[in-house]
KOLMARVO-937571 format. One record per residue: residue number from 1; residue in one letter; y, z, x of N, C-alpha, C in turn. Coordinates in nm, 2 decimals, m for minus. Last residue first. Layout:
# KOLMARVO-937571
+-----+---+--------+--------+--------+--------+--------+--------+--------+--------+--------+
:   k : r :    n.Y :    n.Z :    n.X :   ca.Y :   ca.Z :   ca.X :    c.Y :    c.Z :    c.X :
+-----+---+--------+--------+--------+--------+--------+--------+--------+--------+--------+
: NUM : A :      Y :      Z :      X :      Y :      Z :      X :      Y :      Z :      X :
...
+-----+---+--------+--------+--------+--------+--------+--------+--------+--------+--------+
# end
This chain:
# KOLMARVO-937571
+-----+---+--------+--------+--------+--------+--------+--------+--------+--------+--------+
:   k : r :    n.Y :    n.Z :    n.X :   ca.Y :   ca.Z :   ca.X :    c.Y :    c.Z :    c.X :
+-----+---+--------+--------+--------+--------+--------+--------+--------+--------+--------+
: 130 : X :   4.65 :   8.78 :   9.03 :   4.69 :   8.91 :   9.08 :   4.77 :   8.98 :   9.19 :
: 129 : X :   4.75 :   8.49 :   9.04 :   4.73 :   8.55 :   8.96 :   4.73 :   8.75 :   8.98 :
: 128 : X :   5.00 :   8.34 :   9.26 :   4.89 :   8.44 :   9.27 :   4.89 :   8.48 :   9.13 :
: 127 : X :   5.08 :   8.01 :   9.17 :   5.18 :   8.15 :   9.24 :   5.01 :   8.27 :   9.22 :
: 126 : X :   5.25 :   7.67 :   9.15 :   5.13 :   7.76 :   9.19 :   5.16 :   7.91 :   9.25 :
: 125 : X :   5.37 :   7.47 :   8.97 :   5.40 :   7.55 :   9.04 :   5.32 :   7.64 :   9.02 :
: 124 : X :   5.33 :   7.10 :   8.97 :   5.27 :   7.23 :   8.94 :   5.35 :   7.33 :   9.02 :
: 123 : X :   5.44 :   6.79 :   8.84 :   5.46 :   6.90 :   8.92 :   5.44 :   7.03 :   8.87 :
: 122 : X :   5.36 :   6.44 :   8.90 :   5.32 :   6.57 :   8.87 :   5.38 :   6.67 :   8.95 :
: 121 : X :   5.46 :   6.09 :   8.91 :   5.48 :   6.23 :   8.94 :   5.40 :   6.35 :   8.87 :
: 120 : X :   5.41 :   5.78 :   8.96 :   5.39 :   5.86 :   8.86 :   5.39 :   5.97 :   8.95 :
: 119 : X :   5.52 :   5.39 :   9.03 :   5.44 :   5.55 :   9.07 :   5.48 :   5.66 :   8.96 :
: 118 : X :   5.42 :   5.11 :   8.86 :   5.52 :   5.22 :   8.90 :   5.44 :   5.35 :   8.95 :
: 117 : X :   5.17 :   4.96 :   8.86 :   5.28 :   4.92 :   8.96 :   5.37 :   5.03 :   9.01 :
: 116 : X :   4.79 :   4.99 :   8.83 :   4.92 :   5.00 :   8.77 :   5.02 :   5.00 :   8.89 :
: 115 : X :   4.56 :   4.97 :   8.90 :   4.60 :   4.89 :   8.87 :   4.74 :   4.89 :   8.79 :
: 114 : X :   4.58 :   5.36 :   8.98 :   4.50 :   5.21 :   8.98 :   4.54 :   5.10 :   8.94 :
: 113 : X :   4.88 :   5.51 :   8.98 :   4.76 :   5.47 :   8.96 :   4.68 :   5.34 :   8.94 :
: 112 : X :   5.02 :   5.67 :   9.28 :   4.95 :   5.52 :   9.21 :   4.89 :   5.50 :   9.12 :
: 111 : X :   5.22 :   5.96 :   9.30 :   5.11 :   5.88 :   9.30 :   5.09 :   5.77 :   9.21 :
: 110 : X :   5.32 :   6.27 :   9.38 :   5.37 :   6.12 :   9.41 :   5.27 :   6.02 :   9.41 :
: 109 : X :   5.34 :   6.62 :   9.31 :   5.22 :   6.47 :   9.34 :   5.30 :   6.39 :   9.29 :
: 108 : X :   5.49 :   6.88 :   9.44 :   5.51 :   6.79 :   9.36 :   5.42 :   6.67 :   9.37 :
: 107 : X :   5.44 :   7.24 :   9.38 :   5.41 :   7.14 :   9.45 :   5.45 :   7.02 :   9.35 :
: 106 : X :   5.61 :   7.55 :   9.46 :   5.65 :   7.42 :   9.40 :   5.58 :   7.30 :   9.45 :
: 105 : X :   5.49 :   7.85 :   9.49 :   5.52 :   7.70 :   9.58 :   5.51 :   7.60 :   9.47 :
: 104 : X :   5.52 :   8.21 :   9.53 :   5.47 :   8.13 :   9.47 :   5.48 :   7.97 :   9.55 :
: 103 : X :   5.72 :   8.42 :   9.47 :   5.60 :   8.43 :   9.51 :   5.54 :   8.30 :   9.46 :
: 102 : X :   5.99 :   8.40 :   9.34 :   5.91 :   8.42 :   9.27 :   5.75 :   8.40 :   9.33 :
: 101 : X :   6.12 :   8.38 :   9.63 :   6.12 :   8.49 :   9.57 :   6.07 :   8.50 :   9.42 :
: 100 : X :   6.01 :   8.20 :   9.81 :   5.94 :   8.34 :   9.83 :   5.99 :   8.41 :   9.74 :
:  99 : X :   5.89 :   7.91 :   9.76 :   5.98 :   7.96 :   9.62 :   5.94 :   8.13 :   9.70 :
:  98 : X :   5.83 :   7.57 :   9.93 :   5.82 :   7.78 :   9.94 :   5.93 :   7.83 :   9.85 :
:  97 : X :   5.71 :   7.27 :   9.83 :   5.81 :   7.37 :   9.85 :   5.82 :   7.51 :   9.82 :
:  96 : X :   5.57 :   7.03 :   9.91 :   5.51 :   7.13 :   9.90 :   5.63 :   7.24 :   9.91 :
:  95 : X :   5.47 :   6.75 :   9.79 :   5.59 :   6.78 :   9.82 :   5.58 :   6.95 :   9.81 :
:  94 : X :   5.31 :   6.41 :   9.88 :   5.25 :   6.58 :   9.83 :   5.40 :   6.66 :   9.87 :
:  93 : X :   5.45 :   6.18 :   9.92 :   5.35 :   6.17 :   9.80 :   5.30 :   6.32 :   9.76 :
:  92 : X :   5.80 :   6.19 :   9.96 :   5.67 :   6.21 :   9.98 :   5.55 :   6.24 :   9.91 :
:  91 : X :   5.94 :   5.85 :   9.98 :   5.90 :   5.99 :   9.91 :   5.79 :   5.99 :   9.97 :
:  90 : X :   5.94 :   5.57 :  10.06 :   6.07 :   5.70 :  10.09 :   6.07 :   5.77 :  10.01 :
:  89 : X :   5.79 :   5.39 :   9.96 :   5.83 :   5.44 :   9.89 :   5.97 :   5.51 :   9.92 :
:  88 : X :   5.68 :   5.30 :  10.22 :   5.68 :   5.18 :  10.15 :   5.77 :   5.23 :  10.02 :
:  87 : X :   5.59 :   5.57 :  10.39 :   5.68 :   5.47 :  10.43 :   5.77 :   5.33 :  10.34 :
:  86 : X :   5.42 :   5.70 :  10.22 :   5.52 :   5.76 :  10.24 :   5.68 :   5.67 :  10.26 :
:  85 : X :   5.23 :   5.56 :   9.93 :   5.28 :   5.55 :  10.08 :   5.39 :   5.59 :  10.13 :
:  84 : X :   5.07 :   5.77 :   9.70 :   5.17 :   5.69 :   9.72 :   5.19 :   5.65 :   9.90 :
:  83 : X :   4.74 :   5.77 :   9.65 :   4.89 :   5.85 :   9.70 :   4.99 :   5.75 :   9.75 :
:  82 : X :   4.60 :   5.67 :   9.38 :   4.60 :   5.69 :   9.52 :   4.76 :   5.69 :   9.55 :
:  81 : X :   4.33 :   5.76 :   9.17 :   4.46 :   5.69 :   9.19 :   4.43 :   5.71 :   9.34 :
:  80 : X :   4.07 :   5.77 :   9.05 :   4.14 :   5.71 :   8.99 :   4.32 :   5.68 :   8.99 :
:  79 : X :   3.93 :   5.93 :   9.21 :   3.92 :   5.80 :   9.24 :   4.02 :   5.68 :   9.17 :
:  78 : X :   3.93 :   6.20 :   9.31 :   3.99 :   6.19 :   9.23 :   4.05 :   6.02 :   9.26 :
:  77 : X :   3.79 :   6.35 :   9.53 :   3.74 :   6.34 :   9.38 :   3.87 :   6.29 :   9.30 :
:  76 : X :   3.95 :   6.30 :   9.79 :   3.75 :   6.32 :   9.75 :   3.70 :   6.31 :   9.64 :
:  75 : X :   4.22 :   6.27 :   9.73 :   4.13 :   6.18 :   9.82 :   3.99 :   6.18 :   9.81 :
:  74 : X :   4.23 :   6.51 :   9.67 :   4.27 :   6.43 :   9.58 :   4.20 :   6.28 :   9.63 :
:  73 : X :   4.16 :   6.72 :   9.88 :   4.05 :   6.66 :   9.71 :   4.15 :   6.57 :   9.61 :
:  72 : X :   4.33 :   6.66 :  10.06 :   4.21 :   6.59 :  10.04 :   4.10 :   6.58 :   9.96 :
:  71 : X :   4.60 :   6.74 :   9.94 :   4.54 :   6.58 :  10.01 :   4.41 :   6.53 :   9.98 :
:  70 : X :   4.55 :   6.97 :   9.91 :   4.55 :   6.94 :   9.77 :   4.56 :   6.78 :   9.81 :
:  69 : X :   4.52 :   7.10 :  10.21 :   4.42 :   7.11 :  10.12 :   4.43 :   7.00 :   9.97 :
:  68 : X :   4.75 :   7.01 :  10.27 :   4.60 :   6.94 :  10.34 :   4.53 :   6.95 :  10.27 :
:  67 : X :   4.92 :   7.15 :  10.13 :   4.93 :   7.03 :  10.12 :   4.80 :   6.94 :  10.14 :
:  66 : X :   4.89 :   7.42 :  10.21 :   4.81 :   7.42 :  10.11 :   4.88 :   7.24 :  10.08 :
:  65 : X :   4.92 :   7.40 :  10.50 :   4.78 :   7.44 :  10.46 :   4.77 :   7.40 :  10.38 :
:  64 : X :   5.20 :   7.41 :  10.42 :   5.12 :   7.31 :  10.51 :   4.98 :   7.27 :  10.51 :
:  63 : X :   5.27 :   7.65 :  10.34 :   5.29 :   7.53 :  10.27 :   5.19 :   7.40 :  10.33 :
:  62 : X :   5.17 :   7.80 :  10.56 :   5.10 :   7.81 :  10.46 :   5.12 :   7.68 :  10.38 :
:  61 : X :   5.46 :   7.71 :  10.72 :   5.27 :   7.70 :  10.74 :   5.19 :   7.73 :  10.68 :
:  60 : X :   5.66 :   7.79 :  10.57 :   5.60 :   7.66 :  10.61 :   5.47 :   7.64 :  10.64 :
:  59 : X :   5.53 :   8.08 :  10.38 :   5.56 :   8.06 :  10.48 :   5.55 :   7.91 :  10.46 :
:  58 : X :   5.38 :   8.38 :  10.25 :   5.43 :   8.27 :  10.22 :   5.52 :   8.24 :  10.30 :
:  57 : X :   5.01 :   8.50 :  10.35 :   5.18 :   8.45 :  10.39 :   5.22 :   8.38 :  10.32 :
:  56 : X :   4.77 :   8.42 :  10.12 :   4.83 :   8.43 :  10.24 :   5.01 :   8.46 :  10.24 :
:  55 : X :   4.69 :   8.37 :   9.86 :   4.73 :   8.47 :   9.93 :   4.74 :   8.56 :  10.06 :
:  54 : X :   4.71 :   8.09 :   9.82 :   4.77 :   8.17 :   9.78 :   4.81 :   8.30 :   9.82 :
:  53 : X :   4.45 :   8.03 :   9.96 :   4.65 :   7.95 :  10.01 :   4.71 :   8.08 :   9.95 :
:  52 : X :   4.30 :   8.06 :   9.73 :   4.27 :   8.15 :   9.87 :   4.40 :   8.12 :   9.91 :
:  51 : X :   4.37 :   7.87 :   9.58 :   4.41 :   8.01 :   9.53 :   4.38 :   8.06 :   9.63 :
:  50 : X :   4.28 :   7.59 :   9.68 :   4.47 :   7.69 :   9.69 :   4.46 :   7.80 :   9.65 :
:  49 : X :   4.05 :   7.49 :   9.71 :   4.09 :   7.62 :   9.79 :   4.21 :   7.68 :   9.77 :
:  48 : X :   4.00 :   7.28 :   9.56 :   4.09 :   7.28 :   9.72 :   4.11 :   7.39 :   9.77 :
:  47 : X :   3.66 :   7.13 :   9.51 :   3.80 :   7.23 :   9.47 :   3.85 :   7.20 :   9.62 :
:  46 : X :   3.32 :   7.09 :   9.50 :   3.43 :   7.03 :   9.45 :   3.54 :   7.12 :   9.43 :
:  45 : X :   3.10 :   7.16 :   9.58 :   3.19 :   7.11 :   9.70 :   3.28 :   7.06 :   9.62 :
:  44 : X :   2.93 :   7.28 :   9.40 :   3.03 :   7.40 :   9.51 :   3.10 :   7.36 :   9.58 :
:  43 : X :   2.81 :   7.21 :   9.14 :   2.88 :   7.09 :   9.22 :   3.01 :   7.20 :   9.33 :
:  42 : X :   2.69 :   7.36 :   8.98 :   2.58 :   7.24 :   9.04 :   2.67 :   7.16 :   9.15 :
:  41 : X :   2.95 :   7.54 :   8.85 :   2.78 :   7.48 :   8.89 :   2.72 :   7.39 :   8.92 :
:  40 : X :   3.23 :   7.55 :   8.99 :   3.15 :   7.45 :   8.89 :   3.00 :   7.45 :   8.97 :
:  39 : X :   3.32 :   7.70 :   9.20 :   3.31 :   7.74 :   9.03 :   3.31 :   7.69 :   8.97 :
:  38 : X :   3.32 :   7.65 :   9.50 :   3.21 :   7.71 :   9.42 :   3.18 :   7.76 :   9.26 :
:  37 : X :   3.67 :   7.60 :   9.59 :   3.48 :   7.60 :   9.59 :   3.41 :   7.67 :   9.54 :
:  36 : X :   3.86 :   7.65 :   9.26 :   3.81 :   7.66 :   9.37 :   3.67 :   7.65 :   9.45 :
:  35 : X :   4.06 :   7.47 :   9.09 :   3.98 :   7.49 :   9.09 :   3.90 :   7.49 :   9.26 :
:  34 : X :   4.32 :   7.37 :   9.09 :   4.29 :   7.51 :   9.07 :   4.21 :   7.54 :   9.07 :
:  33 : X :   4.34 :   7.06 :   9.15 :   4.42 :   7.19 :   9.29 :   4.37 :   7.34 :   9.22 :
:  32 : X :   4.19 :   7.02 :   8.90 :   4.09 :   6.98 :   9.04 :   4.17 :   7.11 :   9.17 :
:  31 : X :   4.35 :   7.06 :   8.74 :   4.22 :   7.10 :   8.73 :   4.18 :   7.10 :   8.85 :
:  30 : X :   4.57 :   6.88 :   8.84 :   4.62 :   7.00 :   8.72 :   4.46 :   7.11 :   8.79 :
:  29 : X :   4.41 :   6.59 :   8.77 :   4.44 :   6.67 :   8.94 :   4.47 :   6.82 :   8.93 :
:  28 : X :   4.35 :   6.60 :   8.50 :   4.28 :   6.65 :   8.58 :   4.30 :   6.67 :   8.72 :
:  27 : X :   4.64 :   6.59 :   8.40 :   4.57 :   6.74 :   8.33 :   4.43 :   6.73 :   8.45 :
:  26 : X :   4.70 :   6.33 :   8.49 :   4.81 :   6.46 :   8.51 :   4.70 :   6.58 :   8.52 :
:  25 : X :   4.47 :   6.19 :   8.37 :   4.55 :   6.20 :   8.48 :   4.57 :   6.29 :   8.58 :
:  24 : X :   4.57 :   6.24 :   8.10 :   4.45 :   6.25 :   8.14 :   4.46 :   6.28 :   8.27 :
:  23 : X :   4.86 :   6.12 :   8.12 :   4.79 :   6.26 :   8.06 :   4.66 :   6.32 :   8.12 :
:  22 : X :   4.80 :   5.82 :   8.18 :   4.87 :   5.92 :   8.27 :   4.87 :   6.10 :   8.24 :
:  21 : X :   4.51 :   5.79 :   7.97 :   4.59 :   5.76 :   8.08 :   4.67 :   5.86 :   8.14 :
:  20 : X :   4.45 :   6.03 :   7.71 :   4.40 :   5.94 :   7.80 :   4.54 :   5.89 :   7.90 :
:  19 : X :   4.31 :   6.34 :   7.58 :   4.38 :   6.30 :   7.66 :   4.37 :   6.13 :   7.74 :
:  18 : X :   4.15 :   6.34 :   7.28 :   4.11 :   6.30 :   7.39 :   4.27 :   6.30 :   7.49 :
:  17 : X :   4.06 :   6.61 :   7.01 :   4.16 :   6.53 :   7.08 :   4.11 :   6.46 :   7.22 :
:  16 : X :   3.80 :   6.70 :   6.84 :   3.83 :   6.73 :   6.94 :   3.95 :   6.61 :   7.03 :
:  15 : X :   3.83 :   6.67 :   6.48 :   3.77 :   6.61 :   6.59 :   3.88 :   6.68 :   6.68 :
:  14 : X :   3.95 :   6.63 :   6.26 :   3.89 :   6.77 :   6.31 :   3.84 :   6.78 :   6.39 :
:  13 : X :   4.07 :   6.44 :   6.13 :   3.93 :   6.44 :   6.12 :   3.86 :   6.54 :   6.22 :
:  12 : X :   4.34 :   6.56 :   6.08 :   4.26 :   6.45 :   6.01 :   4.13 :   6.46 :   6.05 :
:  11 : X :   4.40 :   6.65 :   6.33 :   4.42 :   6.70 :   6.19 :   4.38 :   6.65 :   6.10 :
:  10 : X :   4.20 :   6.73 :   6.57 :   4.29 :   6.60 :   6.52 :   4.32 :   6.69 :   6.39 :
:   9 : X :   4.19 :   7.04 :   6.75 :   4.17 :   6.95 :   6.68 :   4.22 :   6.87 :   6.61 :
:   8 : X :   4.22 :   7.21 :   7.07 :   4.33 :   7.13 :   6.94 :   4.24 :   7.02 :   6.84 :
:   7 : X :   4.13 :   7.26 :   7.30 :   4.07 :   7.22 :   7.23 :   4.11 :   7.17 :   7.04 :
:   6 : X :   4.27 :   7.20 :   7.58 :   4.33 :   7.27 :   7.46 :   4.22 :   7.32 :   7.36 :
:   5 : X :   4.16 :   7.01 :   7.66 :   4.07 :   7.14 :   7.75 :   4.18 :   7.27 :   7.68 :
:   4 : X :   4.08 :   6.70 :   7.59 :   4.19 :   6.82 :   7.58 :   4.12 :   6.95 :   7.60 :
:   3 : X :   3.90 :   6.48 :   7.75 :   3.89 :   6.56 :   7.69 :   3.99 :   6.69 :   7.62 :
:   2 : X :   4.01 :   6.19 :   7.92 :   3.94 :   6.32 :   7.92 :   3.95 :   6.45 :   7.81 :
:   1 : X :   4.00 :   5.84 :   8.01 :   4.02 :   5.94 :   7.91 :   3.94 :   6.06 :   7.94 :
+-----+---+--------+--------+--------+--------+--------+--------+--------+--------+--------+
# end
């Protein structure tokens, strides 16, 4: 369970809502591909870099770039699942598709979670703030 980063209070007891399971989940990979090195204090090794991706070329190789990148912090900090198997599924677990004419990339995550059987999807579309 994680915290609603909404900060929406229960209506009943005014308390701060918790996101849990696949929500939870969802909202912190969400967190983790936006968040770039160095913009959590105390911890500069945690992000993927995609907003720099971002303003590169939009291109397959960029797309490329920004898959490796959103691979491996999913792989480094994010212990509570694991990427689907390409071969055992016939999907791809990181699905990275060039949108050039809203500037931007459609990514899609294909993934396990922990002691659970069915796979579970997320899909962000990432595009330059400025």
């Amino acid at each position: 369970s994680d915290l609603d980063l909404d900060f929406i209070p229960h209506p009943t007891t005014k308390d701060v809502v918790k996101k849990t399971g696949v929500y939870a989940i969802q909202r912190a990979l969400r967190n983790l591909i936006l968040t770039n090195f160095y913009d959590r204090p105390f911890r500069p090794g945690i992000g993927s870099n995609a907003q720099k991706i971002l303003f590169d070329n939009i291109n397959p190789l960029t797309a490329t770039y920004l898959k490796n990148a959103i691979k491996e912090v999913i792989n480094n900090f994010e212990p509570r699942i694991q990427l689907i198997d390409e071969a055992a599924y016939g999907l791809n677990n990181i699905d990275v598709q060039v949108d050039p004419d809203n500037n931007g990339y459609l990514v899609k995550i294909t993934f396990i979670i922990v002691n659970r059987a069915e796979p579970v999807s997320v899909t962000v579309f990432l595009e330059r703030i400025r």
